[in-house]
C-alpha positions in Angstrom: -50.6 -95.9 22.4 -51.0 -93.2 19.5 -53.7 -94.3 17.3 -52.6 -94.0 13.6 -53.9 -92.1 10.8 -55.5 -95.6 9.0 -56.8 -96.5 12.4 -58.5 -92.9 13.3 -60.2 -92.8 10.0 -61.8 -96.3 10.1 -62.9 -96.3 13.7 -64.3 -92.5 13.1 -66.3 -94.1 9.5 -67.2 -97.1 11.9 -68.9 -95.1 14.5 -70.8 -93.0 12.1 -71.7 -96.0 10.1 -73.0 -97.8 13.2 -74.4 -94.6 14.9 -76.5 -93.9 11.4 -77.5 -97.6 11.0 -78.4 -97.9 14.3 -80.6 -94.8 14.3 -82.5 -96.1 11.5 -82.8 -100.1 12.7 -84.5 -98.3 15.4 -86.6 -96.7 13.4 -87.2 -99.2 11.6 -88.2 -102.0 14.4 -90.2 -99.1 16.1 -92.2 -98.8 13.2 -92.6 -102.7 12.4 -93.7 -102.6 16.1 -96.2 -99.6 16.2 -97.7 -101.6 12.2 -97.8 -105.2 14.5 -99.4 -104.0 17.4 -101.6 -101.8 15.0 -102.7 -104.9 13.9 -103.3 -107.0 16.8 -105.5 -104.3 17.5 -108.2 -104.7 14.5 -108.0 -108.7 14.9 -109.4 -107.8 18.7 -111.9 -105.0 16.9 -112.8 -107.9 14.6 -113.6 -110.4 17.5 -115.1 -107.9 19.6 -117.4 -106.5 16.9 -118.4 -110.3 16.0 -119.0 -111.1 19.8 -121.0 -108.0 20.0 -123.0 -109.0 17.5 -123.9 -112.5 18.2 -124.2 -112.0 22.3 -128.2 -110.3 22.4 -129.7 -112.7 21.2 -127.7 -115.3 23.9 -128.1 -112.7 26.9 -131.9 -111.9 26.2 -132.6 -115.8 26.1 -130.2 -116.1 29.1 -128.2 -118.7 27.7 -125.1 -118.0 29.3 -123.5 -121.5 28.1 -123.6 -120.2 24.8 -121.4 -116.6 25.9 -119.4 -118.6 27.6 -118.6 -120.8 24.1 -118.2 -117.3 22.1 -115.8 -116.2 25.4 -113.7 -119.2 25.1 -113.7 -119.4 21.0 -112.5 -115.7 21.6 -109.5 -116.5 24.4 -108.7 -119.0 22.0 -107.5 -117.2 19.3 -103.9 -116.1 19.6 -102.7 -113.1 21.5 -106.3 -112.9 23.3 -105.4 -113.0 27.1 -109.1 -112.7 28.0 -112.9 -111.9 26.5 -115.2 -111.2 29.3 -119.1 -110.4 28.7 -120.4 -107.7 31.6 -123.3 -106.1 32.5 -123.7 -102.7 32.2 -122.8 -102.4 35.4 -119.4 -104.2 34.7 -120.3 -107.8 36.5 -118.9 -110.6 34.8 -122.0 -112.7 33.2 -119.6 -114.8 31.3 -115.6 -114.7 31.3 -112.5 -116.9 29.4 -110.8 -116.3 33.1 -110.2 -119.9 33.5 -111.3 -121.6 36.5 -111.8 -118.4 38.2 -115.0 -118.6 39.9 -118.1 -116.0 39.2 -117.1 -114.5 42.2 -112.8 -114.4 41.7 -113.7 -113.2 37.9 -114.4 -109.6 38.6 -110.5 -109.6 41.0 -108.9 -111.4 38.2 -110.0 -108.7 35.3 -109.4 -105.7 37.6 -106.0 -107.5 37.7 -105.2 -107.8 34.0 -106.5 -104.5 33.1 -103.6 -103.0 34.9 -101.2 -105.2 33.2 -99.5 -102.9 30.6 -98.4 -105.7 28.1 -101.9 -106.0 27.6 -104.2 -104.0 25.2 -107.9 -103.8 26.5 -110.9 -103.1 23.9 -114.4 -102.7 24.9 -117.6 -103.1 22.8 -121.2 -102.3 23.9 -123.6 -104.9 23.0 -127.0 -103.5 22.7 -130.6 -104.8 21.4 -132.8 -102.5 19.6 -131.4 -99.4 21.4 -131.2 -101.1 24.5 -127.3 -101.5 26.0 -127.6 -105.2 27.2 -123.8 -105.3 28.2 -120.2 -104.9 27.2 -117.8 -107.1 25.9 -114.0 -106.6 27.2 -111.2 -108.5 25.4 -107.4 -108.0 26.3 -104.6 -108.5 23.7 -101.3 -109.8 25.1 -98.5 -107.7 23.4 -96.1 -110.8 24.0 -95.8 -111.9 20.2 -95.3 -107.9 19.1 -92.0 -107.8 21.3 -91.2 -111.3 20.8 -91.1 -110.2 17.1 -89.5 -107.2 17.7 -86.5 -108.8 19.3 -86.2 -111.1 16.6 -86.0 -108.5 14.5 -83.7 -106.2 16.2 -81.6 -109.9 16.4 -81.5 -109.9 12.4 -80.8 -105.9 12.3 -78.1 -105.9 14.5 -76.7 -108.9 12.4 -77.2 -107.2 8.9 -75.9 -104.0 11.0 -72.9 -105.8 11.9 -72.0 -107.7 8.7 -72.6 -103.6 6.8 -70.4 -102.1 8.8 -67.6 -104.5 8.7 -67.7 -104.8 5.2 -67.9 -100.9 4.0 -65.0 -100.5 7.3 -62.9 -102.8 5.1 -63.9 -101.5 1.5 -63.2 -98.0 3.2 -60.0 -98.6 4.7 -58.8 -100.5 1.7 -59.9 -97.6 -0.4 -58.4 -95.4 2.0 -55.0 -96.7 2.5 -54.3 -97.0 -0.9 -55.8 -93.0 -2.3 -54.4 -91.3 0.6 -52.3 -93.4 3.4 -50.0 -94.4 0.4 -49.7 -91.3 -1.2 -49.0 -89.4 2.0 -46.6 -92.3 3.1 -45.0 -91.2 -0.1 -43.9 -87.7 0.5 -43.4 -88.7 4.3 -40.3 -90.7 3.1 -40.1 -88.4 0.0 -39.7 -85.7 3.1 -37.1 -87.6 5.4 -34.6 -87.7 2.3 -35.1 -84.1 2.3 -34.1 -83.4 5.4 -31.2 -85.9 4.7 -30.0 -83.8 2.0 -31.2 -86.0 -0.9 -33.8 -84.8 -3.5 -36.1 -87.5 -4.8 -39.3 -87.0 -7.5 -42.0 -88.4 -6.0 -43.9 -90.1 -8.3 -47.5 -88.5 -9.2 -50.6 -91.1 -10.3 -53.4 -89.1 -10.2 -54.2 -85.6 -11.2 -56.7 -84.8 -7.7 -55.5 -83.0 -4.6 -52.7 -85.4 -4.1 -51.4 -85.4 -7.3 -51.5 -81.5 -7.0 -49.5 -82.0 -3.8 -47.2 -84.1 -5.5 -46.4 -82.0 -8.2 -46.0 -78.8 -5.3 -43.4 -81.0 -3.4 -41.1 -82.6 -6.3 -41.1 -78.2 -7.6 -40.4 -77.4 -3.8 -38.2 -79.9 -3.4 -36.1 -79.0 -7.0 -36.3 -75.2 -5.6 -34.7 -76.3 -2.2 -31.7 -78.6 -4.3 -30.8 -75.6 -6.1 -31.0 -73.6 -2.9 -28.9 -76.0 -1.4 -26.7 -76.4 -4.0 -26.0 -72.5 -4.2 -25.6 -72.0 -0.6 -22.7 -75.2 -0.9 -21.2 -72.9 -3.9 -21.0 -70.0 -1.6 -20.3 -71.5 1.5 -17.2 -73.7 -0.1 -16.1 -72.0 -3.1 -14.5 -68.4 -4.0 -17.0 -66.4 -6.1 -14.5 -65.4 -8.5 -12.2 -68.2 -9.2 -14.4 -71.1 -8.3 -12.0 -72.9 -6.9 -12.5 -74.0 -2.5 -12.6 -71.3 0.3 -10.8 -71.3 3.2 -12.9 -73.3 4.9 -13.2 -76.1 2.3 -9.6 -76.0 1.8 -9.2 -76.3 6.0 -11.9 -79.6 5.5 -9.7 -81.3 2.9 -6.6 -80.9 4.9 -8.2 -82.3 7.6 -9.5 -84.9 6.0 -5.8 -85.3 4.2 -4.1 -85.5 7.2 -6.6 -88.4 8.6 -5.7 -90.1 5.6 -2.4 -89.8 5.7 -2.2 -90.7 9.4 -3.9 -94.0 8.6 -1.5 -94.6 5.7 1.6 -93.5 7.5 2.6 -90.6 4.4 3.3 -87.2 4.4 0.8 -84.0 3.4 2.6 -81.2 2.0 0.7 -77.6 2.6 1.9 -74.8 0.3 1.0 -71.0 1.1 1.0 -69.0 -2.1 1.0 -64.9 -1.4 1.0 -62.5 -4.9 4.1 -60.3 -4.8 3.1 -56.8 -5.3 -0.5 -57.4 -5.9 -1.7 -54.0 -4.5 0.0 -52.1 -7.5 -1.6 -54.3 -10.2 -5.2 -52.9 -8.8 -3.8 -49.9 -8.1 -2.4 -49.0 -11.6 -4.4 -51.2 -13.7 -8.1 -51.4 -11.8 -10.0 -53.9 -10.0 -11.0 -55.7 -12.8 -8.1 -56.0 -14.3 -6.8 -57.4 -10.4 -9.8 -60.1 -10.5 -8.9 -61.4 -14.0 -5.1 -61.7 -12.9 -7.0 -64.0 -9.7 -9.1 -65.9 -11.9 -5.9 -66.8 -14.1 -3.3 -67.5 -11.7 -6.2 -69.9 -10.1 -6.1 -71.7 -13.2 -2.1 -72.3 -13.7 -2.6 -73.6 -10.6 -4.8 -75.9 -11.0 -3.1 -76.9 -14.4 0.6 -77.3 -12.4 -1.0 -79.9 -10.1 -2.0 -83.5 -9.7 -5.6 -85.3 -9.9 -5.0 -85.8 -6.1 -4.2 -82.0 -4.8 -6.2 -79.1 -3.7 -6.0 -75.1 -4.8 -7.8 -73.4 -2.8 -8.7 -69.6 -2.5 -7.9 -68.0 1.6 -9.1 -64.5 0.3 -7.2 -61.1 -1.8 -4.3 -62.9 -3.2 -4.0 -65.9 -1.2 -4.5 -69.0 -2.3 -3.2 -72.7 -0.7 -2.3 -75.9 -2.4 -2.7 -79.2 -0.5 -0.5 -82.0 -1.8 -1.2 -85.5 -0.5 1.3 -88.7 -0.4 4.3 -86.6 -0.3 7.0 -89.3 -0.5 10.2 -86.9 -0.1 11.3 -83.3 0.1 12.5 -82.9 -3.4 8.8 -83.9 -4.8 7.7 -80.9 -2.2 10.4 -78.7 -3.8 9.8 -79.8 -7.7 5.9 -79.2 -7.0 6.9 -75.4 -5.3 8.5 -74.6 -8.8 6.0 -75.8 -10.8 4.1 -73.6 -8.9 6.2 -71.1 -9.2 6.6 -71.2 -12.9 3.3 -71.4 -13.6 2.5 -67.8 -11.9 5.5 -66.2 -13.5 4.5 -67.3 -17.1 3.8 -63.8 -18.8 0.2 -62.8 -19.3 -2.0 -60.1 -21.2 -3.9 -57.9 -18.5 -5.7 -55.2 -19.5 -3.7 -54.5 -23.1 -0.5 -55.1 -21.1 1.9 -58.1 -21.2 2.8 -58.4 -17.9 4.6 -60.6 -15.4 3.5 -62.0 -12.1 5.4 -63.0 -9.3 4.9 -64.8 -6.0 6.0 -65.8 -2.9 5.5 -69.6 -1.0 5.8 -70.9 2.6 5.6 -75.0 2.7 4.8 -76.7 5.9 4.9 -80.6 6.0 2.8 -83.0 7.9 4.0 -84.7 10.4 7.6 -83.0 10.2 6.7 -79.3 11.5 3.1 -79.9 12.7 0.2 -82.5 13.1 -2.9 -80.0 13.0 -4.7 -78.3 10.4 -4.0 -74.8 12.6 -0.6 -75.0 13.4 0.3 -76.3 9.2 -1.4 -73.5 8.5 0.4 -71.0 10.6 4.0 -72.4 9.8 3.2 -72.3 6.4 2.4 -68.5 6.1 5.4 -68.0 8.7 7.6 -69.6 5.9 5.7 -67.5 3.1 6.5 -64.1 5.4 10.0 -65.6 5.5 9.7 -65.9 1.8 8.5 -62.7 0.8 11.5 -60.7 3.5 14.4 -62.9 1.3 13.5 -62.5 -2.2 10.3 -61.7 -4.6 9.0 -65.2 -6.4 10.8 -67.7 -4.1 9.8 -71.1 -1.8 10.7 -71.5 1.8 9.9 -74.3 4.4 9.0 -73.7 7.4 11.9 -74.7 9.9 12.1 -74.8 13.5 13.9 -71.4 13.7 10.9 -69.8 12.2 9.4 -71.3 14.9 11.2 -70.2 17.5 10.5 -66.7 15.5 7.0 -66.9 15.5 6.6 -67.6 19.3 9.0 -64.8 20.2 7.0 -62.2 18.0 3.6 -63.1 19.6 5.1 -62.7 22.5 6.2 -58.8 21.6 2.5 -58.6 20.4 1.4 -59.5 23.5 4.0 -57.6 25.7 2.9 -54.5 23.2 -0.3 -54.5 24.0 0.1 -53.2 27.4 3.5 -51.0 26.5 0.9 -48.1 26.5 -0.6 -48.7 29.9 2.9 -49.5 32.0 4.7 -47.0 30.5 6.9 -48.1 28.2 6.5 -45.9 25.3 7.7 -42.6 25.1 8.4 -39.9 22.1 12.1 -38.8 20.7 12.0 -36.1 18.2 14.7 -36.1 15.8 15.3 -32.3 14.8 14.4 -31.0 10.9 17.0 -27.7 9.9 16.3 -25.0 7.6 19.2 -26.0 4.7 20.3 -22.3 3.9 20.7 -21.0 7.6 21.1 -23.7 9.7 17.6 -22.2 12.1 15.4 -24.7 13.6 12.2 -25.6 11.6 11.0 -27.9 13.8 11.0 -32.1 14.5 9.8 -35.7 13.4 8.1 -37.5 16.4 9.4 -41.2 16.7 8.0 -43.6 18.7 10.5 -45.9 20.9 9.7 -47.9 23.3 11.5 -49.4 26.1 11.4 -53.3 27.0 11.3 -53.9 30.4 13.6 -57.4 29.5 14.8 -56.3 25.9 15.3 -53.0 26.7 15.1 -50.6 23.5 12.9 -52.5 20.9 13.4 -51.1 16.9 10.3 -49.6 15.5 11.0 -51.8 12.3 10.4 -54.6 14.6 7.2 -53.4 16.9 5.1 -51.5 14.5 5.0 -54.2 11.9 3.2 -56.1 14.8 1.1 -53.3 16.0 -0.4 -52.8 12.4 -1.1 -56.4 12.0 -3.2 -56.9 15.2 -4.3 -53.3 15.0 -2.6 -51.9 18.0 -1.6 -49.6 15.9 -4.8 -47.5 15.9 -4.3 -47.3 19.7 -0.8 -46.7 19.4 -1.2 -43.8 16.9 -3.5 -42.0 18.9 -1.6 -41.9 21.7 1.8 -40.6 19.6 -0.5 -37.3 18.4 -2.2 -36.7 21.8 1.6 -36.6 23.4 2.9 -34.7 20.5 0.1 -32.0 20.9 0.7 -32.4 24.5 4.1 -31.5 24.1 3.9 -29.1 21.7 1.5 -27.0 24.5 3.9 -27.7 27.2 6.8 -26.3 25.5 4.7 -23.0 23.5 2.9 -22.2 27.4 7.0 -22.5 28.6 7.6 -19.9 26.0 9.4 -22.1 24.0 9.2 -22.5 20.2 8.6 -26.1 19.0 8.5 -25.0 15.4 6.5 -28.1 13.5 5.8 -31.5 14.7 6.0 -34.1 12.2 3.7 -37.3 12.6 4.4 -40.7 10.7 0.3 -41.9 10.1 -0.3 -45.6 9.5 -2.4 -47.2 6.8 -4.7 -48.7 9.4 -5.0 -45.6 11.3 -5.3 -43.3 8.3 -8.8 -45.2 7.5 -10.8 -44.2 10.9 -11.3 -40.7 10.0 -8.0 -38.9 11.7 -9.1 -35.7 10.8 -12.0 -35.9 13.4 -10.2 -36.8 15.4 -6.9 -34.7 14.9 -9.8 -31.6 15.2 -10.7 -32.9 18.5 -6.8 -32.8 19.9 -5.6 -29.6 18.1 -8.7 -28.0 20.1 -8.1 -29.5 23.1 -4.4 -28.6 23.2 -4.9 -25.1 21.6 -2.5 -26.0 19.0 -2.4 -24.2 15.7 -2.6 -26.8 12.8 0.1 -25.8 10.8 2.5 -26.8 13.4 1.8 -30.0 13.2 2.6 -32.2 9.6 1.7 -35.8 9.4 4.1 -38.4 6.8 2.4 -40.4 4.8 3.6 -43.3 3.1 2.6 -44.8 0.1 0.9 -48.0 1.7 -1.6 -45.8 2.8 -2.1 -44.1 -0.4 -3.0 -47.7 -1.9 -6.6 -48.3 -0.4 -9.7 -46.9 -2.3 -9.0 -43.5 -4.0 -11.8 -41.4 -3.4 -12.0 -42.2 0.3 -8.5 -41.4 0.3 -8.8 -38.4 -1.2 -11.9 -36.9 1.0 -9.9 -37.8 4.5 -7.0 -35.7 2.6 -9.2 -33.0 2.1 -10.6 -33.3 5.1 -7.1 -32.8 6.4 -6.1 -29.7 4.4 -9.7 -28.1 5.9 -8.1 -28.6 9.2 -4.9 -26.3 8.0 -2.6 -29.5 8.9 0.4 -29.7 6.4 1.0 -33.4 4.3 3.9 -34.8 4.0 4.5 -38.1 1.6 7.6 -40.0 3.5 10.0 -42.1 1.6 9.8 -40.6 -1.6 11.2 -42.4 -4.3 10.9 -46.2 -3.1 7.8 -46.9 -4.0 6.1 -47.9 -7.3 4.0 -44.9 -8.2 5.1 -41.7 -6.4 4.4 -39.6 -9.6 0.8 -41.2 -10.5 0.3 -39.8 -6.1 1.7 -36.5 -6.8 -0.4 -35.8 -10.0 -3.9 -37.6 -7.8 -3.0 -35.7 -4.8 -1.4 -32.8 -3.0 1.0 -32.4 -0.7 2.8 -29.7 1.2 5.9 -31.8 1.4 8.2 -34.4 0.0 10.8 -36.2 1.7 13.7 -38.1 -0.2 14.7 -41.1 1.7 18.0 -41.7 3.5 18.5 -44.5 0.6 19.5 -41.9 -2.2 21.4 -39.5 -0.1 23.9 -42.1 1.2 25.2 -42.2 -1.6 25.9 -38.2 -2.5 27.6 -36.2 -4.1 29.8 -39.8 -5.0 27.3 -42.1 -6.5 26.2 -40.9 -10.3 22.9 -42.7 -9.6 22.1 -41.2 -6.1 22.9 -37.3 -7.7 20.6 -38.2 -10.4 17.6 -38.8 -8.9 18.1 -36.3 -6.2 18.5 -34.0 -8.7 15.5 -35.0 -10.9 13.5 -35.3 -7.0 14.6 -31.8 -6.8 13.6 -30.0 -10.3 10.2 -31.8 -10.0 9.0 -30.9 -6.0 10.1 -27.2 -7.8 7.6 -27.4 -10.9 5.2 -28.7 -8.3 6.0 -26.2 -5.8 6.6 -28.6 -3.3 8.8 -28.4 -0.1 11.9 -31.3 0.0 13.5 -33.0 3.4 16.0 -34.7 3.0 16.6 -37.5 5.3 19.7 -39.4 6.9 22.4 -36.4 6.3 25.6 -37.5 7.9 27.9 -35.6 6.3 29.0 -31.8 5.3 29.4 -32.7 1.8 26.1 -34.1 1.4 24.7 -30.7 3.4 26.2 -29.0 0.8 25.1 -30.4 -2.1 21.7 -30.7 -1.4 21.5 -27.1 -0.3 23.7 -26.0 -3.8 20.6 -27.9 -5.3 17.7 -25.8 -3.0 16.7 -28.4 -0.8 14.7 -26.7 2.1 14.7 -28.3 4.5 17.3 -31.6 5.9 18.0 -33.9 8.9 20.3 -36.3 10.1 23.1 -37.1 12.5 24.8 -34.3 11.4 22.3 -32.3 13.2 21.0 -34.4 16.1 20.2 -38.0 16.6 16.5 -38.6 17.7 16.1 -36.7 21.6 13.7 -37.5 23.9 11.9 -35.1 25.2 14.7 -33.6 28.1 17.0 -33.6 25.6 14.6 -32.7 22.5 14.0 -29.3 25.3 18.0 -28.4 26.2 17.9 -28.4 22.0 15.0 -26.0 21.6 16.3 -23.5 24.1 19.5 -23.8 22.4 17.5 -23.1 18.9 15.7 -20.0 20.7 19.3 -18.7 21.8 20.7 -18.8 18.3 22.4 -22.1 18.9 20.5 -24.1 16.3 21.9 -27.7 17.8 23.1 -29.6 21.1 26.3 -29.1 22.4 28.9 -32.6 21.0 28.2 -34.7 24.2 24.5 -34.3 24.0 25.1 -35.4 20.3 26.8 -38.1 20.7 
């Protein structure tokens, strides 16, 4: 058993105490002792001297009755054991012995002198000179211990009652100076580590009032510690309002709740429409103040009871509890909607912001915190593909839409290895003379159940799980792989043109577009990657050194889709290009639609005063040929030319190019 602090300092006190009193009650009765037996001596030296004194006169008259009185009056005096008068030649003349006889006298002394309680004097007795005898007298050292152990009986008593009493005035004064201040910030500690903060109280101004005052300041410095780390761990620096994983807390604690109760939890996903361009056009800061105030209106829109929470960029998710029917989940959705929509000032502009919102109910669509969460930003996708600032639940064919697409994702992921992939180049003419100028590289791939799968379908999947990296690296190895095979056939490819993700675009493609161009010996101006807007949106300056990194590398840039995005001219003016290309959108609707010939034509006059080249894509039709070529468009493609070959085909074309052909015979065409 584990002796206690209280219990280790009394017993360690105690044996000091009784070690040091001890010490010194031994002292103190050996001293008494040596002073006693000090003094039994000089009462012998004072009988002896006397008996010496009065014996000549007795032994020169030969009166030996008379020694033998002094002997006896001698023995009889306490502590004497014996007085013996002897000859000088040490016989007995007259002896205190008892009945010893003269002869047993001399045996009997011999004896006693050996006897080491007993102290034996000797005293000459002499007459004028003349040594007439001795006189021996032994003191019994009986009464010296006897007193000695009466003493040390008293000692140990006084010993005994000292030590118990300063062992009780110490531990009293001990227990209450330190055992209950160190009790104190024991407990005061175990709140602590509960999580709780108390001030322990401070009573005296010595070392434990010092420590006091140390641990109530450590113990405020670890609150506010604590307290900060809750902040960041369970709330969004810039709005304040809960983090993702608050948010996921609350709905789980909701949904216990609501279990219990038997109600219904309504989970709202909230997605900014369009948030990109505010950053984009206005700045950063501008894109965190529009955050911080939508969070806001949000919170204002909403009951006591329900949760905004913060997921990250412009994401945020609303947890409403005790749901009693759908139309309270619908009225809440455009509350919430008509809150973000309300104009705002940003940055000296009034402007208006817009969002979309996927609702998931529990227990209708999902009883876990994961799978409300997942149907609800399936319904916000859903949301966002139907129309800008709208509300859709989540239903059990966006289910059945969900599970099918994660199962492309994961049938996509190993397209690459089994095969399934494979390049068609749709064919890119010069305007005025019909001559090949080269080909756009599309990716297709082939479904061993589905069959052909539309890129619109596949690379939105492979950019959101990031296949797309792998993806892209394999569609400009093949291309520069094709591009060799067909220039060592001695056949011209002309330019290979390369659509470049947003994902892809931000791991450094130039090194490794330097790497492939080497390896394949291809020159870089054959090759021309697209680039769309999206990618155009991240941070400028990085953008902007991996573009000039590019141009270093003598590969041409094309920006794809021109004219559908929301800040073509601000890129233009930031950037350079080689290349635009107008998409198929506007040149549907030539030379017929006013609108269409408009903006083709305004496309047109500015590429010139920028001394950029012009595609134009999705040409069907001779009349649109013509006009865009009346208008100086270099370059065009289309069905009118060639749908998108693979690469058989995409090679009976290019020999047909090199012969002065220029495209496929009808049935390859068709």
């Amino acid at each position: 058993m584990r002796l206690k602090l209280a219990s280790k300092f009394t017993l360690t006190v105690l044996v000091i105490l009784v070690a040091t009193m001890a010490a010194n009650t031994l002292y103190f009765l050996r001293a008494s002792a040596q002073l006693q037996e000090q003094q039994l001596v000089e009462r012998g030296r004072a009988l002896g001297r006397l008996i010496s004194l009065v014996s000549p006169e007795a032994i020169l008259g030969f009166d030996y009755l008379l020694l033998n009185d002094y002997t006896r009056e001698v023995a009889q005096q306490r502590d004497v054991v014996y007085g013996v008068v002897v000859t000088p030649q040490g016989i007995p003349i007259s002896s205190s012995l008892g009945a010893a006889r003269p002869g047993e006298a001399r045996p009997a002394l011999e004896r006693l002198r050996h006897d080491p309680e007993v102290i034996h004097l000797e005293f000459p007795i002499a007459h004028e000179g003349v040594q007439l005898g001795r006189f021996l007298v032994g003191l019994s050292r009986h009464s010296v211990q006897a007193e000695l152990r009466h003493q040390l009986v008293i000692q140990a008593l006084i010993v005994t009652a000292i030590v118990l009493f300063l062992s009780a005035a110490i531990y009293a004064v001990f227990r209450f100076n330190v055992l209950s201040p160190i009790r104190r910030l024991i407990a005061a500690s175990g709140e602590v580590a509960r999580g709780e903060y108390p001030v322990v109280e401070v009573k005296s101004s010595d070392e434990f009032g010092v420590l006091a005052r140390a641990f109530n300041a450590m113990a405020g410095e670890v609150k506010q510690k604590q307290e900060k780390l809750h902040l960041q761990a369970n709330y969004d620096a810039l709005t304040g309002l809960p983090n993702r994983m608050m948010a996921f807390d609350r709905i789980s604690q909701d949904i216990k709740r609501a279990a219990r109760a038997g109600e219904r939890l309504a989970i709202y996903f909230i997605d900014l429409d369009n948030f990109k361009h505010v950053n984009d056009s206005l700045g950063h800061a501008a894109g965190d103040a529009l955050l911080i105030a939508i969070g806001k209106r949000l919170q204002g829109a909403l009951r006591d009871s329900d949760t905004v929470a913060r997921l990250g960029g412009d994401e945020f998710l609303v947890v409403a509890p005790a749901i009693t029917d759908e139309l309270q989940v619908k009225t809440i959705a455009e509350r919430l909607l008509q809150a973000v929509a309300e104009p705002l000032d940003l940055a000296g502009r009034r402007m208006v912001a817009q969002c979309s919102i996927g609702i998931a109910i529990y227990p209708d669509t999902a009883d876990t915190v994961e799978t409300l969460m997942v149907n609800a930003d399936e319904a916000m996708y859903q949301a966002k593909t139907i129309d800008h600032g709208s509300a859709i639940f989540f239903t059990e064919a966006m289910n059945v839409r969900m599970r099918e697409r994660m199962r492309m994702q994961r049938d996509l992921e190993v397209a690459i290895e089994h095969g399934q992939l494979s390049l068609h180049f749709q064919p890119i003419l010069v305007t005025a003379s019909h001559a090949h100028h080269g080909a756009e590289v599309l990716l297709r791939w082939h479904h061993p159940e589905r069959g052909m799968v539309s890129p619109a379908e596949f690379v939105p999947l492979a950019e959101a799980s990031g296949e797309i990296v792998r993806m892209g690296d394999w569609v400009l190895e093949e291309a520069c792989r094709a591009w060799s095979t067909w220039n060592n056939a001695g056949i011209d490819p002309g330019v290979l043109a390369v659509n470049v993700s947003r994902v892809q675009f931000r791991r450094r493609l130039s090194k490794r577009l330097a790497e492939l161009l080497h390896t394949y010996r291809m020159p870089a101006q054959a090759l021309e990657l697209e680039i769309t807007e999206s990618v155009l949106l991240d941070d400028h300056r990085e953008v902007a050194d991996e573009l000039a990194s590019l141009r270093a590398l003598g590969v041409k840039l094309s920006l794809d889709d021109f004219g559908t995005g929301y800040s073509s001219l601000s890129y233009l003016k930031r950037f350079r290009f080689d290349m635009l290309k107008i998409d198929r959108s506007f040149v549907a609707g030539l030379p017929e639609n006013p609108d269409d010939v408009s903006l083709v034509k305004a496309i047109l006059a500015m590429a010139r005063g920028l001394d950029l080249k012009v595609v134009a894509e999705g040409v069907e039709s001779a009349a649109q040929l013509d006009f865009i070529r009346a208008r100086r468009c270099e370059y065009a493609q289309g069905w009118l030319f060639s749908k998108a070959l693979d690469a058989a085909l995409y090679t009976a074309y290019l020999q047909g190019a090199g012969a002065g052909v220029g495209r496929l015979p009808q049935e390859a065409r068709a």
